[in-house]
C-alpha positions as CSV (number, residue, x, y, z in Angstrom):
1,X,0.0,0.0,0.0
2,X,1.4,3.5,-1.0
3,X,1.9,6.2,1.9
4,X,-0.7,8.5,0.4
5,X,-3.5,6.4,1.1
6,X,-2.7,6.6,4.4
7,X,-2.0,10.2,5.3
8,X,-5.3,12.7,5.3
9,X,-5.2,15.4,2.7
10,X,-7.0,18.5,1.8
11,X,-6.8,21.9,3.6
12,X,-7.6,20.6,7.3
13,X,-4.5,19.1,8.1
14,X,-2.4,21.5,6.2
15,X,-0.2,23.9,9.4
16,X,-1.3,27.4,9.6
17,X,1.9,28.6,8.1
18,X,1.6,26.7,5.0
19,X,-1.7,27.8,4.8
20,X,-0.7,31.2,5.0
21,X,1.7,30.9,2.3
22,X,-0.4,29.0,0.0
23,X,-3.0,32.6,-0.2
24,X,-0.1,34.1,-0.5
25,X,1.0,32.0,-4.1
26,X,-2.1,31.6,-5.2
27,X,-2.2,35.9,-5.0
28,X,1.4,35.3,-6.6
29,X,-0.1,33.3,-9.5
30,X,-2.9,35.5,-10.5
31,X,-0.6,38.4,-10.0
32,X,1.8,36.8,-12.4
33,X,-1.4,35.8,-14.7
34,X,-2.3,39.2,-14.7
35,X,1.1,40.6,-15.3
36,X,2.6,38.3,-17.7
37,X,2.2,40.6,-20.8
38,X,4.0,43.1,-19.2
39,X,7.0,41.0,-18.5
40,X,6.7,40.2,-22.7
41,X,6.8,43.4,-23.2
42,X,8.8,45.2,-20.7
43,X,11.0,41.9,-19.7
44,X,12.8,41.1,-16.8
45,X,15.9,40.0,-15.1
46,X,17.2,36.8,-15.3
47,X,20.5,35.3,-14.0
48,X,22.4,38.6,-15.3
49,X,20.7,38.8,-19.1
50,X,17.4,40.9,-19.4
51,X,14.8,38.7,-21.0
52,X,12.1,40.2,-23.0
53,X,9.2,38.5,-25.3
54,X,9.1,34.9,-25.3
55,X,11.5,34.1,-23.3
56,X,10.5,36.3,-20.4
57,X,6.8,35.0,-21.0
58,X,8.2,31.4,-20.4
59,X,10.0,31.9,-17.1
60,X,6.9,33.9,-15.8
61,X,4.5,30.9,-17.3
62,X,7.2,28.3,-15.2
63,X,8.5,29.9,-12.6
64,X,5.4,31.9,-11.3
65,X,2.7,29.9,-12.7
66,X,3.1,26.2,-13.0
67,X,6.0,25.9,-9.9
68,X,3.8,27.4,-7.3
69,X,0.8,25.3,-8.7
70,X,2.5,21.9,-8.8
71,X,3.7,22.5,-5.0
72,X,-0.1,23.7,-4.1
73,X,-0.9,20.3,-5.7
74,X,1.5,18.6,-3.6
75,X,0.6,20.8,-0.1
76,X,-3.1,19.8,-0.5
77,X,-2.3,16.1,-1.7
78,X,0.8,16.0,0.7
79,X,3.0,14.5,-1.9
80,X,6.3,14.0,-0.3
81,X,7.9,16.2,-3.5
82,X,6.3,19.1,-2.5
83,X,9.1,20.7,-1.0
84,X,11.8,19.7,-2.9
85,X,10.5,21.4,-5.9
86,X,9.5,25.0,-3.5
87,X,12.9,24.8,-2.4
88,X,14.4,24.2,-6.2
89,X,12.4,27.4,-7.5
90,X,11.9,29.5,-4.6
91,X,16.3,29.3,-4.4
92,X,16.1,30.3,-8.1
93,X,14.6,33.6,-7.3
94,X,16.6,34.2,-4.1
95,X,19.7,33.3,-6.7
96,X,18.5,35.7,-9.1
97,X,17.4,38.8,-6.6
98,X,21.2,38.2,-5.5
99,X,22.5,38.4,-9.1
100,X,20.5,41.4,-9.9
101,X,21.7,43.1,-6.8
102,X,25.2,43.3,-8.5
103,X,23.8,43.9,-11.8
104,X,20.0,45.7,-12.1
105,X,20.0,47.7,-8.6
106,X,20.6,51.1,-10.4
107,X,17.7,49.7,-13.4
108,X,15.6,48.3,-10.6
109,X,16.0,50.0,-7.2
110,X,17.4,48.4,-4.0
111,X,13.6,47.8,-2.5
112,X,12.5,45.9,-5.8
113,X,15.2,43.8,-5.2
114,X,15.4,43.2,-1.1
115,X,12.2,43.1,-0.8
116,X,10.7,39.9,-3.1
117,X,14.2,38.2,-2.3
118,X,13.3,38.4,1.6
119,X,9.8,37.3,1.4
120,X,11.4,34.6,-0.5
121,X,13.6,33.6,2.3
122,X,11.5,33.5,4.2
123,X,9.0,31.3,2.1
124,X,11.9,29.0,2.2
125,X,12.4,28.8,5.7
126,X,8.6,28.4,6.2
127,X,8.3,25.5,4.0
128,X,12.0,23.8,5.2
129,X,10.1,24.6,9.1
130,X,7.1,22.3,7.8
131,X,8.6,19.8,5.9
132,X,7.4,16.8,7.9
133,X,3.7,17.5,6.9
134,X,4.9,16.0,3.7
135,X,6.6,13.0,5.0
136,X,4.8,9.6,5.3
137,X,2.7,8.9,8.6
């Protein structure tokens, strides 16, 4: 028998923390929805390189669309990859706000910069805190 048939999913069991931060990325996804043909248009930092067009519309589309909404599939189904892949994207923006601290600030401002890298810290530290929710029971 799999562990998932044995753990109780949904949003009762989910930890007040997690449920916090899944409003929050499911305002982050409609935020991004919303915003994605700016970031086509206007672009956006990436790893050093300011993406425009396409490829700007494909890291928003993966990064701030179908990321959080594969780990708000695993929070709510308590799949034990959940975390890993929060940790894998939430570090790529922490990564990036790092790299375009050197390389945007003057483009960006310091606050656009501190700011979403921060909240993504802590994100991360939230969803390291509640990582046995996802293990097996």
């Amino acid at each position: 028998m799999n562990d998932f048939s044995t753990k109780e999913s949904g949003w009762k069991p989910i930890p007040l923390s997690l449920k916090v931060l899944s409003g929050i990325f499911m305002l982050w996804i409609l935020g991004s929805i919303t915003g994605i043909s700016m970031r086509y248009e206007e672009g956006l930092p990436f790893f050093g390189i300011y993406m425009t067009g396409l490829r700007a519309g494909l890291i928003v589309v993966i990064l701030d669309i179908l990321a959080p909404l594969a780990f708000l599939f695993a929070l709510f189904t308590r799949r034990s990859w959940g975390p890993i892949l929060a940790v894998t994207y939430i570090s790529i923006f922490i990564l990036n706000g790092v790299v375009a601290l050197f390389m945007f600030r003057e483009q960006l401002g310091l606050p656009q910069i501190l700011i979403p890298t921060t909240a993504n810290i802590i994100f991360l530290g939230l969803i390291y805190r509640s990582k046995a929710y996802f293990d097996a029971s």
